[in-house]
C-alpha positions in Angstrom: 0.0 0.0 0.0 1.1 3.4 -0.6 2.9 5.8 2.2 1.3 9.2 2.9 4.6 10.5 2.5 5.8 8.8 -0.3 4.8 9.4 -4.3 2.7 8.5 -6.8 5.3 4.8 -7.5 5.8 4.5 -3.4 9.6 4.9 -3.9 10.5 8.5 -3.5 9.7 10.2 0.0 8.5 13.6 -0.8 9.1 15.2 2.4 13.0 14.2 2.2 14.1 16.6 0.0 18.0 14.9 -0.3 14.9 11.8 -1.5 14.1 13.8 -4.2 17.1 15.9 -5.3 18.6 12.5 -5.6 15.9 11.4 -8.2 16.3 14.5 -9.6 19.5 14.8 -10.7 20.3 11.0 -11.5 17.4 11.7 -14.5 19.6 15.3 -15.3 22.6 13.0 -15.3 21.5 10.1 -17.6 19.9 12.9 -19.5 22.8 15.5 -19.7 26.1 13.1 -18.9 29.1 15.9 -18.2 26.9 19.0 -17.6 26.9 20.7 -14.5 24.2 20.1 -12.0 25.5 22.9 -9.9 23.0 25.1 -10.0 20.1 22.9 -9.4 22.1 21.7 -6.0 22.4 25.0 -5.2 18.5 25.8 -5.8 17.6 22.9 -3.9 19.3 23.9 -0.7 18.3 27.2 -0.6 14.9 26.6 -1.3 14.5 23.9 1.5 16.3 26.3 3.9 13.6 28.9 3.3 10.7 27.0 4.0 12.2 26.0 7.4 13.0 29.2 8.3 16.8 29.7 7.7 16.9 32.9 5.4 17.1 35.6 7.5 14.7 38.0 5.3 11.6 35.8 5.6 9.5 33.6 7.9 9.5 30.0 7.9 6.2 28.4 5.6 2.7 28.5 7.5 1.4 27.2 4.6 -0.1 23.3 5.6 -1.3 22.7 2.3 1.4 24.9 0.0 4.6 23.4 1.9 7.5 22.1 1.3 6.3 18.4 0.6 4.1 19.8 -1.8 7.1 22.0 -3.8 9.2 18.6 -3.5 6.5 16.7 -5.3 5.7 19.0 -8.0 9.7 19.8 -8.8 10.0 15.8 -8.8 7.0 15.9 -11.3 8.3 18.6 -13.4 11.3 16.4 -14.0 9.3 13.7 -15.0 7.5 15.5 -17.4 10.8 16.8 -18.9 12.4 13.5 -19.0 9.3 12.2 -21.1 9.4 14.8 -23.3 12.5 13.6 -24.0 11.9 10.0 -24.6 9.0 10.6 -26.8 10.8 13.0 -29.0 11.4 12.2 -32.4 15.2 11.2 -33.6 16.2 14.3 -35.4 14.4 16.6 -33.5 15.7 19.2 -31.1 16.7 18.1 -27.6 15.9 19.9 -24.5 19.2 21.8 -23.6 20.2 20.7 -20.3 19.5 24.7 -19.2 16.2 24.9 -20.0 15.8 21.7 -17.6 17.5 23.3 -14.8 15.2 26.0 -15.8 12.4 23.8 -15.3 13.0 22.2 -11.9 14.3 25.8 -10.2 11.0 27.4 -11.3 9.6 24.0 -9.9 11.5 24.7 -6.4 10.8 28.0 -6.1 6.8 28.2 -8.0 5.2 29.0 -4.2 8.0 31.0 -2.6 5.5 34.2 -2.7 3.6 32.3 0.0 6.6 33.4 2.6 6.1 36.2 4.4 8.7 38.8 4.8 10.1 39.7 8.2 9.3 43.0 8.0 5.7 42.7 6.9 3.2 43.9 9.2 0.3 44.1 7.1 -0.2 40.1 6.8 0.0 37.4 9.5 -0.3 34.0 7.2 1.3 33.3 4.2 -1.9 32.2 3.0 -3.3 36.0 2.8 -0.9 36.1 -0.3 -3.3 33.6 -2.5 -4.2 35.9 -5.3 -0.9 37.3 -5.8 1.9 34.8 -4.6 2.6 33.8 -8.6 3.8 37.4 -9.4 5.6 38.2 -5.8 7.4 34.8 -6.4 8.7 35.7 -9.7 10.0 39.1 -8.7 11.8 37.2 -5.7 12.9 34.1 -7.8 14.3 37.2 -10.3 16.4 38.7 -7.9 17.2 35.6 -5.9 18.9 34.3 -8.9 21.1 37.3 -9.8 22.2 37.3 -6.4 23.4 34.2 -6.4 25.4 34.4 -9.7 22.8 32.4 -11.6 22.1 34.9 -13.7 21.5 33.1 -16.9 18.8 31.6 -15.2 16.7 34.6 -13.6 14.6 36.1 -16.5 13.1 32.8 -17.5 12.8 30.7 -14.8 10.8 33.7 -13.6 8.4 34.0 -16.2 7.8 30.2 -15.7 6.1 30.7 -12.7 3.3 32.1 -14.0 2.3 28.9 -15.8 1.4 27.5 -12.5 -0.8 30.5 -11.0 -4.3 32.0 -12.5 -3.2 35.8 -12.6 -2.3 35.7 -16.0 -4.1 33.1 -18.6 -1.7 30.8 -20.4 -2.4 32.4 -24.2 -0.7 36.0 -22.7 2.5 34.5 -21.1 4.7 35.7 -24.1 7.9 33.6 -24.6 9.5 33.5 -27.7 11.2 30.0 -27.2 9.0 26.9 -28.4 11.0 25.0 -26.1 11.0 27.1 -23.1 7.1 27.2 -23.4 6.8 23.6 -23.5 8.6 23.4 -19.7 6.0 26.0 -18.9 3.6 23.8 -19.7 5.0 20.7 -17.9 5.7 23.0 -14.9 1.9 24.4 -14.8 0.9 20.6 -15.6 3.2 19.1 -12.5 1.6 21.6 -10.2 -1.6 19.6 -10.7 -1.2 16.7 -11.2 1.6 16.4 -8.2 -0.9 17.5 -5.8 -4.2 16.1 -7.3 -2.4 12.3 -6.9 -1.1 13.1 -3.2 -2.4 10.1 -1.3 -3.7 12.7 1.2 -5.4 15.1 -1.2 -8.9 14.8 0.2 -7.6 15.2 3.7 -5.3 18.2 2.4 -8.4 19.8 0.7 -10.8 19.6 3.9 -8.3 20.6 6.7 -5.4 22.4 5.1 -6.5 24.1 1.6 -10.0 25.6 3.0 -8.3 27.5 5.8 -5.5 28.8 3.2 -9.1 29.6 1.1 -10.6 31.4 4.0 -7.7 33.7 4.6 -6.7 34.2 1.1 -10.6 35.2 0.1 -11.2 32.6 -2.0 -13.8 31.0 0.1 -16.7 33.9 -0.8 -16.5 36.5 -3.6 -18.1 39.6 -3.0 -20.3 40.6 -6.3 -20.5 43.9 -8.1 -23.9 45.0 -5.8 -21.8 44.3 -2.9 -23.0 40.8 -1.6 -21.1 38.1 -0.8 -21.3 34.8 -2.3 -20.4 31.5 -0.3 -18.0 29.7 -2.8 -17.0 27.1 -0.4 -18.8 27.0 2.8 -16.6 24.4 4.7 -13.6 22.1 4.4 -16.3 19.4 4.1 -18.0 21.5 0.7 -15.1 22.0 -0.2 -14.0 18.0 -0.8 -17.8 17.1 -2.0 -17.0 19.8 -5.0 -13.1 18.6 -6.1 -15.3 16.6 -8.6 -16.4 19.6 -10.4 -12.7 21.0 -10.2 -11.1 17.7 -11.5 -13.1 18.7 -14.8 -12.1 22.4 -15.1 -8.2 20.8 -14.2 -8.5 18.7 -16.9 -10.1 20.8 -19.5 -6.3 23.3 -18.3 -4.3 20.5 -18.6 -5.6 20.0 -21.8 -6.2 22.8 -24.0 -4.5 25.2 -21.7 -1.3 23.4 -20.9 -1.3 21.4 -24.4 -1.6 18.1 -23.1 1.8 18.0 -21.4 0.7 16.3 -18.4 0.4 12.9 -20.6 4.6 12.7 -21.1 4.4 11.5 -17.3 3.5 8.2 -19.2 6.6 8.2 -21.7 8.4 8.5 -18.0 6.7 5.4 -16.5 6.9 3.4 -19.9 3.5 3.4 -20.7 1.2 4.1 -17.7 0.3 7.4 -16.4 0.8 6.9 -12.7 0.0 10.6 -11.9 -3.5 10.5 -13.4 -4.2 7.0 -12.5 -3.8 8.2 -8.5 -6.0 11.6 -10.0 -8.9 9.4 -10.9 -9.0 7.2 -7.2 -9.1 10.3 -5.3 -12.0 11.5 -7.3 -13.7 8.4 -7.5 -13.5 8.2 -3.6 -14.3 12.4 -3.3 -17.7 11.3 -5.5 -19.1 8.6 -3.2 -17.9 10.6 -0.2 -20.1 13.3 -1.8 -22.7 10.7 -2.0 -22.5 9.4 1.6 -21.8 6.3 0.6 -21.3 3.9 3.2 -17.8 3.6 5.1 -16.4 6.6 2.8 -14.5 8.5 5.1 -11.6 10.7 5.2 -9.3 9.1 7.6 -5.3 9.4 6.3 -3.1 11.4 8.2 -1.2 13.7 5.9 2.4 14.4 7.2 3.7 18.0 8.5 6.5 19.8 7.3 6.2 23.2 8.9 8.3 24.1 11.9 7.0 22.9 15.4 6.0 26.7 16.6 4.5 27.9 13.2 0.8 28.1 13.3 -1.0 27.8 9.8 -4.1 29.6 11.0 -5.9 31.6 13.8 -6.8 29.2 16.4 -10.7 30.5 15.8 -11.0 29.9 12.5 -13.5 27.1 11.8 -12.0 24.4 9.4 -14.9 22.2 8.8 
C-alpha cells in the first residue's frame, strides 16, 4: 500500500528533499552526462532552507497545504514530465538543452515561494493571505534571488515560468518567444496539478489544510459587483464534496491550456500514467464521499513539514 509520505510509484519520499534531489539529478545526469548540475544543488538547498526558516529575510512556511512536501513533489514531477518529453521526441528533432531543464526544476522549487512572508511585513499574519498574488511576488523574488546568487542566466526565464502554474495571468498571454521554453512552462503548470491532485492525502489536504488557506486568502466567498457576498466554499467538508467539479475544469487546463503535457508523465513510467491513474482514485473516492456512501471516510493522516511553533491559522478559524 502506498505511504502518505511517499509518491505516486511509493519509492521517493517527498518530504526528504535529499529523496528527491537524488531522483532529480540522476534523471539530469542520464539525460545530460558531463553537464553541470551545480545550480540545481544550489537551488535545492536554498529553497529547502527557506521554507524552514533559515533565510534571514523571511519567515519560515505556514502554509499546511502549500509546503514544502508539496514543492518537493511537484519539482519531482516537473522532471518527469521533462524527461518524457525527451523519450517521446522524435530522432532528429531538437533536444531539450540541459539549461532549459534546470530552468524547469528551479522554477519547480521555487513556484510557491511568494507564500513566505517577509520579516518586515506587518500588514499580513499568514502566508496564505498572499493567495491571489503569490505567482507574481514569487517571480520578482525568484528574479532577484537568482542574480544574487550568480545564476544569472537563469533569472529572467525561470521567472516568467512561474506564472504557468498561478491563475493571474491566462496561459495564451505568457509571451515567450522560445517553443521550447514554453513547453517546460507547460510541464511546470501541468506538474503543479497533477503532483498534488495524486497526493495520497489530497482529500484530507483539501478539507483541513487548503480551506483555511481559502478562507484567509478570500477565495472561500466573492463579494459581487452590488456588494453581496457569495459562499463559494462554505466548509472544508463543501469543499472535498465539490473537487469533482474542479477535477473537470483541471483537466479541461491541462488539456487545451497546458497542451496536453501532463500525458509525457507516461513516456516516464513506460507506458502508464501513474500521476492520473492516483488523480482518478481520489476523485472516484471524493464522488461517493459526496454521495455518503457507506464507510467513505476521510481518515489518512497527511504528514507535516512546517516548523514545530508555526501556526497555519488563527486558532478560531473554523475548518470544517
Amino acid at each position: 500500500m502506498r505511504r502518505n509520505d511517499h509518491d505516486v510509484t511509493d519509492q521517493i519520499q517527498t518530504t526528504d528533499a535529499d529523496a528527491v534531489r537524488g531522483e532529480i539529478l540522476r534523471l539530469y545526469r542520464d539525460r545530460y552526462a558531463g553537464a553541470s548540475s551545480k545550480a540545481i544543488e544550489t537551488a535545492f538547498a536554498d529553497a529547502v532552507r527557506m521554507y524552514d526558516g533559515g533565510h534571514p529575510d523571511f519567515h519560515p512556511c505556514d502554509t499546511e497545504y502549500h509546503d514544502l512536501q508539496h514543492v518537493l513533489d511537484v519539482t519531482l514531477a516537473t522532471a518527469r514530465l521533462m524527461n518524457g518529453f525527451e523519450r517521446d521526441r522524435v530522432n532528429g528533432s531538437p533536444q531539450l538543452p540541459a539549461k532549459l531543464f534546470t530552468d524547469g526544476v528551479i522554477a519547480a522549487l521555487f513556484h510557491d515561494i511568494g507564500y513566505l512572508r517577509h520579516r518586515q511585513d506587518r500588514w499580513h499574519h499568514y502566508g496564505s493571505e498572499y493567495t491571489r498574488t503569490h505567482v507574481s511576488r514569487g517571480a520578482k523574488f525568484l528574479r532577484g534571488y537568482l542574480q544574487a546568487r550568480g545564476l544569472s542566466e537563469y533569472a529572467d526565464d525561470a521567472a516568467q515560468l512561474l506564472h504557468f502554474t498561478g491563475y493571474e495571468r491566462r496561459v495564451a498571454t505568457i509571451r515567450i518567444p522560445d517553443p521550447m521554453m514554453q513547453r517546460v512552462g507547460t510541464m511546470l503548470g501541468s506538474a503543479d496539478i497533477i503532483a498534488q491532485m495524486s497526493d495520497r492525502c489530497y482529500l484530507e489536504k483539501c478539507r483541513d489544510r487548503l480551506y483555511p488557506e481559502f478562507v484567509l486568502g478570500g477565495i472561500a466567498r466573492k463579494t459581487r459587483v452590488d456588494g453581496s457576498v457569495e459562499v463559494v466554499f462554505s466548509s472544508g467538508d463543501d469543499l472535498v464534496k465539490k473537487t469533482p467539479g474542479f477535477f473537470v475544469n483541471a483537466m479541461r487546463r491541462l488539456e487545451q491550456q497546458l497542451a496536453g503535457a501532463y500525458t509525457y508523465a507516461a513516456r516516464h513510467f513506460d507506458g502508464q500514467n501513474l500521476y492520473v491513474d492516483e488523480m482518478e482514485k481520489n476523485i472516484r473516492y471524493a464522488v461517493e464521499y459526496a454521495a455518503a456512501v457507506p464507510g467513505r471516510q476521510l481518515r489518512r493522516a497527511p504528514p507535516n513539514t512546517l516548523q514545530p511553533d508555526v501556526k497555519p491559522y488563527p486558532e478560531d478559524l473554523v475548518i470544517w
